[in-house]
N, CA, C and O atoms as a printed pandas DataFrame, in Angstrom:
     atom_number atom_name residue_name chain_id  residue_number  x_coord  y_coord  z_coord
0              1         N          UNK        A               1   80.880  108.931  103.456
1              2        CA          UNK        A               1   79.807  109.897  103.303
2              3         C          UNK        A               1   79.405  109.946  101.829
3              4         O          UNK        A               1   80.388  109.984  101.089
4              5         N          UNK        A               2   78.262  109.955  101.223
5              6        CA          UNK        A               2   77.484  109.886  100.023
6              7         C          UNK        A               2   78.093  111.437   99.616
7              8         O          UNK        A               2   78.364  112.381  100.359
8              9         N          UNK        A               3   78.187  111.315   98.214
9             10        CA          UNK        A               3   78.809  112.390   97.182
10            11         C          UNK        A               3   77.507  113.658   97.260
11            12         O          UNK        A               3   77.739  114.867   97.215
12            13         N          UNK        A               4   75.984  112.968   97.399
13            14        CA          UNK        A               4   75.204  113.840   97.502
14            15         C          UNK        A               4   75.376  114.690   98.950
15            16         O          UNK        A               4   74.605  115.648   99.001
16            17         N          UNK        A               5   76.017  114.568   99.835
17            18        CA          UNK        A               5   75.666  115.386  100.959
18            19         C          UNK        A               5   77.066  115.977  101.594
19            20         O          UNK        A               5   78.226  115.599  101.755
20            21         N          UNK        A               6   76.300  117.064  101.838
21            22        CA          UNK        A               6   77.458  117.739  102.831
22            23         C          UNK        A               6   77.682  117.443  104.268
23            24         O          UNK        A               6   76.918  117.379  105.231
24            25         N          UNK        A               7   79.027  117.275  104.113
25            26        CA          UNK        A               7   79.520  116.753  105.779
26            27         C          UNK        A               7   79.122  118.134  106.932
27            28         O          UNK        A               7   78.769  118.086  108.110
28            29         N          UNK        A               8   79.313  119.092  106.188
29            30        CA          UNK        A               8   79.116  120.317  107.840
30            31         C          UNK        A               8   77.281  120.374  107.913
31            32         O          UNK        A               8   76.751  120.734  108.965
32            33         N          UNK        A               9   76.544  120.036  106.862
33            34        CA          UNK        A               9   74.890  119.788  106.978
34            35         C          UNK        A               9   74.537  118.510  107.332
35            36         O          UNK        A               9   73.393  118.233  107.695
36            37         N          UNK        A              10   75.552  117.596  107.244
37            38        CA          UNK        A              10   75.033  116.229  108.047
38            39         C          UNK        A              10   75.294  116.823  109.962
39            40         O          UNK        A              10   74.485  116.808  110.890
40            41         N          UNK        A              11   76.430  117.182  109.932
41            42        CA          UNK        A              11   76.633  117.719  111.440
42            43         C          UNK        A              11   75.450  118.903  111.760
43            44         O          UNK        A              11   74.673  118.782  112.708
44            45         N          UNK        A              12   75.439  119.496  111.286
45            46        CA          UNK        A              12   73.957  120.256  111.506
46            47         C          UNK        A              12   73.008  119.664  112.137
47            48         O          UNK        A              12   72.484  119.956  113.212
48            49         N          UNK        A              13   72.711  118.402  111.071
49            50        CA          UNK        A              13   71.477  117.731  111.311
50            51         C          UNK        A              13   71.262  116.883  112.368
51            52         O          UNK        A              13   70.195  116.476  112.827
52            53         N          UNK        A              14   72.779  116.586  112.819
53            54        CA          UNK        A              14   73.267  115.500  113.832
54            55         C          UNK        A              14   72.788  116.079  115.116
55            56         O          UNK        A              14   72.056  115.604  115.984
56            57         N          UNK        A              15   73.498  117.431  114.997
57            58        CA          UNK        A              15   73.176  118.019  116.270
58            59         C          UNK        A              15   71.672  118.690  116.714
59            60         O          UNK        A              15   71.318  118.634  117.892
60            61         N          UNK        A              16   70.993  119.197  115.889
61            62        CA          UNK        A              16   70.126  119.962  116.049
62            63         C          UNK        A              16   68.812  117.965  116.168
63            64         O          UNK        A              16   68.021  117.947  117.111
64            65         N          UNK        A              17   68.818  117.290  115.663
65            66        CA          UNK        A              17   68.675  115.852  116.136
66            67         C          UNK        A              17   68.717  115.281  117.065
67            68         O          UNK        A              17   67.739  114.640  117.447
68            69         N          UNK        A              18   69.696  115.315  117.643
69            70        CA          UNK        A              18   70.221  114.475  119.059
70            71         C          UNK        A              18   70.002  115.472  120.148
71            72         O          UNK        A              18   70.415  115.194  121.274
72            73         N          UNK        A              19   69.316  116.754  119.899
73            74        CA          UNK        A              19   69.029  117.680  120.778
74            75         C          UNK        A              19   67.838  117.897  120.984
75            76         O          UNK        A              19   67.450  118.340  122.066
76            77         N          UNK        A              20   66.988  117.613  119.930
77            78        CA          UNK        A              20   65.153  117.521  119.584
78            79         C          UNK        A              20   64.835  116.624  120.520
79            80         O          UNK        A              20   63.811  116.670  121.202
80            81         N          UNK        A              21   65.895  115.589  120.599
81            82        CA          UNK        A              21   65.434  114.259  121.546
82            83         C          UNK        A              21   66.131  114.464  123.160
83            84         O          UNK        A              21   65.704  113.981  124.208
84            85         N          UNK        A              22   67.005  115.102  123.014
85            86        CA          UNK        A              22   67.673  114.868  124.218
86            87         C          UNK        A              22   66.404  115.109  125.397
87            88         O          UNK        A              22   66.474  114.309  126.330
88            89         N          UNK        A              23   65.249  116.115  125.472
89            90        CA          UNK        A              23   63.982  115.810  125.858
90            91         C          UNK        A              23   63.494  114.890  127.025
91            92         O          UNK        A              23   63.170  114.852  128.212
92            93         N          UNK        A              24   63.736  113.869  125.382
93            94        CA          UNK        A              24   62.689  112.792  126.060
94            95         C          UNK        A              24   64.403  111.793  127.037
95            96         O          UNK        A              24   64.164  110.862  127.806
96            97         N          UNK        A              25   65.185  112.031  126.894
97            98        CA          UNK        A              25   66.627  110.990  127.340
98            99         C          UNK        A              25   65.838  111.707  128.990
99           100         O          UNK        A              25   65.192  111.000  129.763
100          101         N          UNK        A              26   66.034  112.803  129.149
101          102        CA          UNK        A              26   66.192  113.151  130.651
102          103         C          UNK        A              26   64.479  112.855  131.482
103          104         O          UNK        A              26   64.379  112.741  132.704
104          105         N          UNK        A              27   63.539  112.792  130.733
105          106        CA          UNK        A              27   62.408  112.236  131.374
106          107         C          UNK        A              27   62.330  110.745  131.121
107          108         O          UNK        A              27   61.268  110.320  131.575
108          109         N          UNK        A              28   62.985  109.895  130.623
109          110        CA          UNK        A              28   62.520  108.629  130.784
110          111         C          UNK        A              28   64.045  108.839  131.987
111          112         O          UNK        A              28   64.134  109.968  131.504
112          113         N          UNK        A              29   64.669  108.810  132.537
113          114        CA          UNK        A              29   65.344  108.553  133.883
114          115         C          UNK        A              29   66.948  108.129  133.210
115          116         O          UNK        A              29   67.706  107.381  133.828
116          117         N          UNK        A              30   67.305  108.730  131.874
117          118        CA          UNK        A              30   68.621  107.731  131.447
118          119         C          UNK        A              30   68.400  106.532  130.677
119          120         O          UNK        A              30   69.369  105.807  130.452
120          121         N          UNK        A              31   67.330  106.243  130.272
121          122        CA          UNK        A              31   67.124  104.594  130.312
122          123         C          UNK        A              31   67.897  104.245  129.089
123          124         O          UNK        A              31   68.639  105.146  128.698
124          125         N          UNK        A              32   67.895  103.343  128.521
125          126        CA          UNK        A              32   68.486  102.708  127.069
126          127         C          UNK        A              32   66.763  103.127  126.416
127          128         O          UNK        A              32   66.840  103.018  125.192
128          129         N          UNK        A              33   65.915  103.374  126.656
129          130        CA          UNK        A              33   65.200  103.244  125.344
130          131         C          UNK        A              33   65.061  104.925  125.178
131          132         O          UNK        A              33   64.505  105.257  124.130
132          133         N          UNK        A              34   65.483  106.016  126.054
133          134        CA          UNK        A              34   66.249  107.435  125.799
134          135         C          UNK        A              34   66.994  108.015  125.073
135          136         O          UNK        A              34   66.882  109.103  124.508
136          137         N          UNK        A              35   68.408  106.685  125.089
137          138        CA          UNK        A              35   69.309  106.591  124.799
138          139         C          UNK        A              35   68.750  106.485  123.182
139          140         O          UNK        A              35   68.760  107.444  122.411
140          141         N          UNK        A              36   68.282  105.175  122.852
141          142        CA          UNK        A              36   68.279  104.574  121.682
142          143         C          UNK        A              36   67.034  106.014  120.878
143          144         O          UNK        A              36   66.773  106.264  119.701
144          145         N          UNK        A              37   66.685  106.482  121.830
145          146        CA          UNK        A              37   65.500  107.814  121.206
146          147         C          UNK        A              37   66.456  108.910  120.464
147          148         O          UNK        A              37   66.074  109.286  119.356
148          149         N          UNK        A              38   67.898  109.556  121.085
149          150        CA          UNK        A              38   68.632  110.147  120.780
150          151         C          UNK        A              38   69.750  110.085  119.943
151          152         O          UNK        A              38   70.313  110.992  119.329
152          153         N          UNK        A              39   70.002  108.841  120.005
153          154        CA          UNK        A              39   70.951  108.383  119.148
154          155         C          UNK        A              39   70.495  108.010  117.294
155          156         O          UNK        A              39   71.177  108.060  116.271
156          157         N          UNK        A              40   68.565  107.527  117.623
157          158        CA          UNK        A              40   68.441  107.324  116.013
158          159         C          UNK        A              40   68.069  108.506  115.726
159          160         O          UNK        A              40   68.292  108.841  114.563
160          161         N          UNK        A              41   67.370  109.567  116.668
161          162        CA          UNK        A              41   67.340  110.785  116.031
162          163         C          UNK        A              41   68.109  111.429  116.001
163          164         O          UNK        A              41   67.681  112.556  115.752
164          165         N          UNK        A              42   69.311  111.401  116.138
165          166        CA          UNK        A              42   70.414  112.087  115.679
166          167         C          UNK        A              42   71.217  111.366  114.453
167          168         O          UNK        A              42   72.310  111.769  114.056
168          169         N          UNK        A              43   70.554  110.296  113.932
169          170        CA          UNK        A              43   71.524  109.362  112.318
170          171         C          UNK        A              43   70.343  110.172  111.404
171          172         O          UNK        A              43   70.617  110.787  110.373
172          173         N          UNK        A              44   68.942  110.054  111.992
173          174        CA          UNK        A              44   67.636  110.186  110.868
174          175         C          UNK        A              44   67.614  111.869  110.999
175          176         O          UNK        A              44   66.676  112.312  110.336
176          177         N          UNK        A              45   68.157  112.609  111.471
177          178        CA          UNK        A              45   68.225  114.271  111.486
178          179         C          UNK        A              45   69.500  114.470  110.829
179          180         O          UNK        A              45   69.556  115.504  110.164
180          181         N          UNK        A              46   70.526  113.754  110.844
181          182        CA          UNK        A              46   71.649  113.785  110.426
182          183         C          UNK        A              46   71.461  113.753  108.833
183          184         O          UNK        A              46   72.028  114.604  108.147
184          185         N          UNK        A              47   70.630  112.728  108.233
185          186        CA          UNK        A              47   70.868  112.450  107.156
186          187         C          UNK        A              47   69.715  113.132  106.686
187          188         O          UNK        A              47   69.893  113.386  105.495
188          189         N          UNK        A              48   68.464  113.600  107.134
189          190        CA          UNK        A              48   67.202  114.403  106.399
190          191         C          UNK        A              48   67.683  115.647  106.297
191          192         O          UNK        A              48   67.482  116.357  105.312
192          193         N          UNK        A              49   68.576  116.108  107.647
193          194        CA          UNK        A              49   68.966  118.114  107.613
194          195         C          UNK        A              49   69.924  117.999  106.538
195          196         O          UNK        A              49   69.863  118.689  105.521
196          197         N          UNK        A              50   70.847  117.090  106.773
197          198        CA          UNK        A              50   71.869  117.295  105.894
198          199         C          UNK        A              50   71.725  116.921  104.378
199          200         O          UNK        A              50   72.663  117.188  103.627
200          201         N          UNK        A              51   70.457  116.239  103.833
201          202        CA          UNK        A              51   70.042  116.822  102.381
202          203         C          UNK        A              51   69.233  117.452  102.369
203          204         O          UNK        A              51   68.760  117.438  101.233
204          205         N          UNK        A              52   68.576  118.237  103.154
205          206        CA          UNK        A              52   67.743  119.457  103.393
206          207         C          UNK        A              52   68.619  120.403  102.849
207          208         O          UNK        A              52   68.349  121.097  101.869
208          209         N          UNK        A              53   69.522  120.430  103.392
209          210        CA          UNK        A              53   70.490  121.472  103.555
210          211         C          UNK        A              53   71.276  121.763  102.128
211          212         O          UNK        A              53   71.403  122.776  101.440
212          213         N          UNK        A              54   71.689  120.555  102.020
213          214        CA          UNK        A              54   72.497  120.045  100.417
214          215         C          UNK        A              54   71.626  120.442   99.455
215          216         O          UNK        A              54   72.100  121.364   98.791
216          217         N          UNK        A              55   70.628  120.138   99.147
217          218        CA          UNK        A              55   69.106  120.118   98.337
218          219         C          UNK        A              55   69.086  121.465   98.267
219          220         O          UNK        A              55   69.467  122.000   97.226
220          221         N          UNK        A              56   68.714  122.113   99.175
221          222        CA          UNK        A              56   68.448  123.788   99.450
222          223         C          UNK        A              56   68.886  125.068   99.601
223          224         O          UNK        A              56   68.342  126.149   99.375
224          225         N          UNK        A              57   70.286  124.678  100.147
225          226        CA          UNK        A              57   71.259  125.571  100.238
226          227         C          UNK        A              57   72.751  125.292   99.602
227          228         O          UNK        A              57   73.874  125.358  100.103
228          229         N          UNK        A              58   72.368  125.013   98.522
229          230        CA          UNK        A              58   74.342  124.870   98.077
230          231         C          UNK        A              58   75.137  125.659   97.601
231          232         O          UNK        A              58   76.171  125.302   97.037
232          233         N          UNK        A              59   74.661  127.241   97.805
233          234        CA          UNK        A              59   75.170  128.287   97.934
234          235         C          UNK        A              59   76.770  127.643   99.295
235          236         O          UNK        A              59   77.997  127.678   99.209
236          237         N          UNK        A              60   75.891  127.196  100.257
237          238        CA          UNK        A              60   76.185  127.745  101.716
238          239         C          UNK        A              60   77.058  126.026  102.168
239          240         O          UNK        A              60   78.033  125.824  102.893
240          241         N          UNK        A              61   76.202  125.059  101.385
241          242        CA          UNK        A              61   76.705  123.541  101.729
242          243         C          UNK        A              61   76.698  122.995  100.305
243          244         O          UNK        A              61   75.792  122.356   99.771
244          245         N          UNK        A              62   77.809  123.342   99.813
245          246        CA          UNK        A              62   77.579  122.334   98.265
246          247         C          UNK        A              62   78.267  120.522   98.300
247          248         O          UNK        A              62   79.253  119.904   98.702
248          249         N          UNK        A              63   77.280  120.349   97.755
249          250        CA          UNK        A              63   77.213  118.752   97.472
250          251         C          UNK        A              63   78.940  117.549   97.366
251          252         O          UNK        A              63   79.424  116.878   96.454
252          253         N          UNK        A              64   79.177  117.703   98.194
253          254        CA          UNK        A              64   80.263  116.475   98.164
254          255         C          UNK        A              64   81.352  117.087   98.978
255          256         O          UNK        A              64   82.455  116.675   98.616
256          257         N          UNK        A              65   81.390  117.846   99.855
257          258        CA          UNK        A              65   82.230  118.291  100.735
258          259         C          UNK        A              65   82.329  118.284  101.818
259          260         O          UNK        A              65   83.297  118.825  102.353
């Protein structure tokens, strides 16, 4: 994990990510391209919330923990 980001705001981002999409997983029928919808939006939410978070709040998520 990069020194700039916080591990409990990468999980943040992971989840609140892979849940934005989960959506579209249950209307395409299961498929792999659902799959592959949830899974990169949960690396690319993972890593934008979680220096959102780092960036903005390091009261609450400080940088390298």
């Amino acid at each position: 994990m990069p020194q700039w980001l916080n591990k409990k705001a990468v999980l943040i981002g992971v989840f609140f990510g892979g849940y934005g999409n989960f959506n579209s997983l249950s209307t395409s029928g299961y498929s792999t391209e659902g799959w592959v919808g949830v899974i990169v939006g949960a690396l690319v939410g993972g890593f934008f919330w979680g220096w959102v978070l780092t960036k903005f709040v390091p009261k609450w998520f400080p940088a390298g923990e």
